[in-house]
C-alpha positions in Angstrom: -22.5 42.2 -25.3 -25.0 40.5 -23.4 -24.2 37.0 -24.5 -20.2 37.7 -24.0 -21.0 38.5 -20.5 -23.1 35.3 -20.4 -20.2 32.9 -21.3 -18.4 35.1 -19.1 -18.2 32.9 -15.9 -18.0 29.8 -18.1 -14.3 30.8 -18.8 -13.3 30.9 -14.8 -13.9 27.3 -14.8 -11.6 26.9 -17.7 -8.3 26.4 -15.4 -9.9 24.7 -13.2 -11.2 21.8 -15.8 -7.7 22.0 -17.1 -5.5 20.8 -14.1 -8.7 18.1 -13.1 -8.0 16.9 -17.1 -4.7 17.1 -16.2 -4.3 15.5 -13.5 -7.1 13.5 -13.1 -8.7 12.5 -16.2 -5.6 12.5 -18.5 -3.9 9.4 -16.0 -7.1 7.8 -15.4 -7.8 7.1 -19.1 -3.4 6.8 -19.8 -4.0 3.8 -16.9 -6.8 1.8 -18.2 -5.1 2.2 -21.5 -1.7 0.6 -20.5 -4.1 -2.9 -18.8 -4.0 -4.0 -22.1 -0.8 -3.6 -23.4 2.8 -5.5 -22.6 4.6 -1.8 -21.5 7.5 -3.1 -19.3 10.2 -0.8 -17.9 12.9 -3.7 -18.3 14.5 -5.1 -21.7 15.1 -3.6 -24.3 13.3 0.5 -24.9 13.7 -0.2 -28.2 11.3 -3.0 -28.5 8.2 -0.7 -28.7 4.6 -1.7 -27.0 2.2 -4.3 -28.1 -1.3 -4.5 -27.5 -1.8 -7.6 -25.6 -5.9 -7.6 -25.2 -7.1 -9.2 -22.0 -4.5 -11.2 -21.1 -3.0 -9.2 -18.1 -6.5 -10.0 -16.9 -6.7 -13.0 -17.2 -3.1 -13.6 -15.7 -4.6 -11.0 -12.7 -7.6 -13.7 -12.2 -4.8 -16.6 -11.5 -2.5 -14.3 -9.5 -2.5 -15.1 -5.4 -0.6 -12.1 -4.4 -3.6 -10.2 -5.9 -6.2 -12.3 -4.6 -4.3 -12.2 -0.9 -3.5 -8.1 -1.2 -7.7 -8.5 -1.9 -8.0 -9.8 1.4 -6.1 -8.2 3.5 -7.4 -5.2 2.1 -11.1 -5.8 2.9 -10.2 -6.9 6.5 -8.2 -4.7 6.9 -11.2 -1.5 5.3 -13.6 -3.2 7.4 -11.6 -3.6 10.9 -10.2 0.2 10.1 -13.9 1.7 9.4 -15.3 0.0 12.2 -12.8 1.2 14.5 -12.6 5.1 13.3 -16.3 4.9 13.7 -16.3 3.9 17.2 -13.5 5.9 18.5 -15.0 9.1 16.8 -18.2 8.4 18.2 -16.9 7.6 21.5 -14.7 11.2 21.6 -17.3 12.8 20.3 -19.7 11.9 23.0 -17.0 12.3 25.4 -16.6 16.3 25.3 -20.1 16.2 25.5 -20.0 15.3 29.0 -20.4 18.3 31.4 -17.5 17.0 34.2 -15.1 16.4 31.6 -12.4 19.5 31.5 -10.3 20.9 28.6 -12.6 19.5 25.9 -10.9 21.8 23.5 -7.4 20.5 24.2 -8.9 17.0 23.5 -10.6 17.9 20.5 -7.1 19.6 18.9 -5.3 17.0 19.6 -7.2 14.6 18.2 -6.1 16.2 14.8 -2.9 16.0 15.6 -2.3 12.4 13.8 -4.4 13.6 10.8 -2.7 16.3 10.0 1.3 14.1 10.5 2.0 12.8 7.0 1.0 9.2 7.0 4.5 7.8 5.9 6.0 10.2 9.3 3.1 8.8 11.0 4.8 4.8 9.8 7.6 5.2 11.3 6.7 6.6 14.3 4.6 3.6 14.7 7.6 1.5 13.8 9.4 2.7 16.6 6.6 2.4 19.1 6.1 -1.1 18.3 9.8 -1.9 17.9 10.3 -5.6 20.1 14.3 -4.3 21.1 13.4 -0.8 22.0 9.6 0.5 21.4 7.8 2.2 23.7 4.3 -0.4 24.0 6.7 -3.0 24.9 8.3 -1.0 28.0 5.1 -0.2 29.0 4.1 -4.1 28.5 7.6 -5.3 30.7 6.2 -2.8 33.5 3.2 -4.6 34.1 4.7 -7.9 33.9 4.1 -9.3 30.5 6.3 -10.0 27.9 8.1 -8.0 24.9 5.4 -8.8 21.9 7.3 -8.4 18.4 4.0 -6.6 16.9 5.5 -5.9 13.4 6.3 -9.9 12.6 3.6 -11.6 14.6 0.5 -9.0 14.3 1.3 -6.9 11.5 -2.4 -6.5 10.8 -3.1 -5.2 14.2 0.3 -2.9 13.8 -1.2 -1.2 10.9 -5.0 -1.0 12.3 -3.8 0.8 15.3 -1.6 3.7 12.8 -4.5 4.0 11.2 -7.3 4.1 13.5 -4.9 7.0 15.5 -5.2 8.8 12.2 -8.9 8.1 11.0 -10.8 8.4 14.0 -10.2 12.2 13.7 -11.7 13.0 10.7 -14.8 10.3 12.2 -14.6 12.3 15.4 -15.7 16.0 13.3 -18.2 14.6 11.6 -20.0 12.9 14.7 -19.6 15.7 16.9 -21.2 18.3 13.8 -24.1 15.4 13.6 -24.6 15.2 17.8 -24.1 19.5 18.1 -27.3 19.5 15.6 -29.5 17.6 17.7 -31.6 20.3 19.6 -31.2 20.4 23.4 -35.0 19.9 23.8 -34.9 16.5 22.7 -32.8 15.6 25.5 -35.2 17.4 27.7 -38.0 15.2 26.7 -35.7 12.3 26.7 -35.4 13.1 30.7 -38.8 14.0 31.6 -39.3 10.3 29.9 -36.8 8.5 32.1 -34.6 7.7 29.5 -31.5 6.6 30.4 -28.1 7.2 29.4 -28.0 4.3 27.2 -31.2 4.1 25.8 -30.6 8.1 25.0 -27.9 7.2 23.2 -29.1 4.4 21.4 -32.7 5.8 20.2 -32.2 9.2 19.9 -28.6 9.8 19.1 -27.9 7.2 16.8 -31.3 7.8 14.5 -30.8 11.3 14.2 -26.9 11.2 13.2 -27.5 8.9 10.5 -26.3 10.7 8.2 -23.3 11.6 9.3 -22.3 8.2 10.7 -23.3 7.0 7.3 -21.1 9.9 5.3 -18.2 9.2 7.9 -18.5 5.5 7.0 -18.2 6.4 3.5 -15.2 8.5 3.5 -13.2 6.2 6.0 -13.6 3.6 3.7 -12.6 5.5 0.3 -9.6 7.1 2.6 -8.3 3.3 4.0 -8.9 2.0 0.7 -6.0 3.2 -1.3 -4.1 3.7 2.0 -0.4 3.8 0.9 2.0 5.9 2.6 1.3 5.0 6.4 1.2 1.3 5.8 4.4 1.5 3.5 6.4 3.2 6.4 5.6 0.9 8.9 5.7 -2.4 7.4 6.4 -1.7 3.8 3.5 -4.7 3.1 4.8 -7.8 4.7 5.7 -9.9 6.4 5.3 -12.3 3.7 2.7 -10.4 2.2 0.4 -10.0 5.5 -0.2 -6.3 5.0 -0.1 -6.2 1.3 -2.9 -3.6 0.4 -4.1 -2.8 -2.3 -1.9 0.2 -3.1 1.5 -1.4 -1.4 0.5 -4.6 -4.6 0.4 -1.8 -7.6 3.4 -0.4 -6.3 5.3 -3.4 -5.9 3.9 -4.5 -9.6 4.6 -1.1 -11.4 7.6 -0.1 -9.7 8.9 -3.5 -8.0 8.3 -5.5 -11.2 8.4 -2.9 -13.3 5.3 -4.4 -15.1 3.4 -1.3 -16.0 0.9 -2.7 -17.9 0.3 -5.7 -15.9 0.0 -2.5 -13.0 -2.6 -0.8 -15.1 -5.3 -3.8 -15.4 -4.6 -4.6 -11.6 -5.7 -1.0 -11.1 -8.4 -1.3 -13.7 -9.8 -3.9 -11.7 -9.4 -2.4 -7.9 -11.3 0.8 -9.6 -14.2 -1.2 -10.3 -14.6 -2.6 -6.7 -14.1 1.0 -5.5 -17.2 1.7 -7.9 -18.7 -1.4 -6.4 -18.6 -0.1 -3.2 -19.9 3.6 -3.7 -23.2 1.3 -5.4 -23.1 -0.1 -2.3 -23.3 3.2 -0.4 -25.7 4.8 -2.7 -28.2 1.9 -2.1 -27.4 2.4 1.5 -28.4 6.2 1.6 -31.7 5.7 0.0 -32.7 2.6 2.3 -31.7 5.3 5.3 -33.9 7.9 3.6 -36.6 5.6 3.2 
């Protein structure tokens, strides 16, 4: 009796492990699986799969559109994180501020992007930076200047400013949980020492949200990494291939080319930077520690 009620809990996790097998695990393994076979959606069904070894790698290591959706992801991680970072950290000081009014109001709507699905949140975007009839470019014609045709000429800056409306959010709950634990008696001190505002913020804030600014640099980069929907509504990953991320280049591959395997190994290969980068993170956290 006593060891049945021992393996007892063991079986609530059963369900649990099932659906992550399911729907994690299963289509992980099913993916790296199909990089080294020929499985293509067009031809003939009947023509079965072959096993094709490495060579959709090796075809992946002389394809530009992977080595250009490589780039324009990584400028486009770094420009995202860097901007999420400081707009969270800037909002988060901001309701800090004893004159500032309805601080609540500003922190809810803050959310408001984050919680709009990101392909809604795409076309939204697509309309407010439409040249004919979007809304930046009325306000751009009010002060004078001229309509800007943001989608063809700055794609890149189209998509950062989508996303850094959506990211800062999650940036912005983070920061403000890592400033509300610093204890109000530090910023006595900080006073009495004739600190100023900037030099408060810069020694005292900064080293004692480290963490968080470090965990909210981590998760804005795993969330823009993959980002798919938002970026696929607004610009659908061109023009020409200017804002051809990672995830818009798999799509277009699996379900564009129809090249499944070919798909697989470019995903097999994206997963490893992704590993690459939570190294990188890991190494960072323990330097931080130290």
């Amino acid at each position: 009796m006593t060891q049945r009620l021992r393996r007892q809990p063991f079986l609530f996790l059963v369900p649990g492990l099932a659906m992550i097998m399911a729907v994690f695990v299963a289509p992980f393994f099913w993916t790296v699986a199909l990089g080294f076979t020929d499985f293509n959606l067009w031809g003939d069904p009947t023509r079965g799969v072959a096993f094709v070894g490495l060579r959709n790698f090796a075809r992946l290591m002389q394809d530009r559109d992977f080595y250009n959706s490589t780039a324009v992801t990584l400028s486009f991680v770094l420009l995202a994180v860097i901007g999420h970072v400081t707009l969270g950290l800037l909002y988060a000081n901001l309701i800090r501020v004893p004159r500032i009014r309805f601080t609540k109001v500003i922190s809810v709507s803050m959310l408001i992007p984050w919680l709009t699905p990101g392909l809604v949140v795409g076309y939204m975007w697509r309309s407010v930076l439409n040249v004919d009839y979007g809304s930046l470019n009325d306000l751009l014609q009010l002060v004078g200047l001229m309509r800007i045709d943001w989608l063809r000429n700055y794609p890149l800056i189209s998509i950062l400013m989508a996303n850094w409306s959506r990211g800062m959010a999650v940036a912005f709950i983070l920061l403000s949980a890592g400033l509300e634990s610093i204890p109000s008696t530090v910023y006595d001190a900080s006073k009495i020492d004739g600190a100023s505002a900037w030099q408060t913020f810069l020694y005292i804030k900064i080293p004692m949200i480290r963490y968080s600014l470090l965990l909210t640099v981590l998760m804005s980069t795993f969330g823009t990494l993959l980002a798919f929907d938002m970026v696929y509504g607004l610009t659908g990953g061109g023009p020409l291939g200017r804002t051809e991320v990672f995830a818009i280049y798999l799509y277009n591959e699996a379900f564009g080319h129809m090249a499944l395997g070919y798909a697989g190994a470019a995903s097999t290969v994206i997963l490893m930077l992704t590993v690459g980068l939570g190294l990188i993170y890991i190494r960072l956290n323990r330097v931080v520690e130290n």
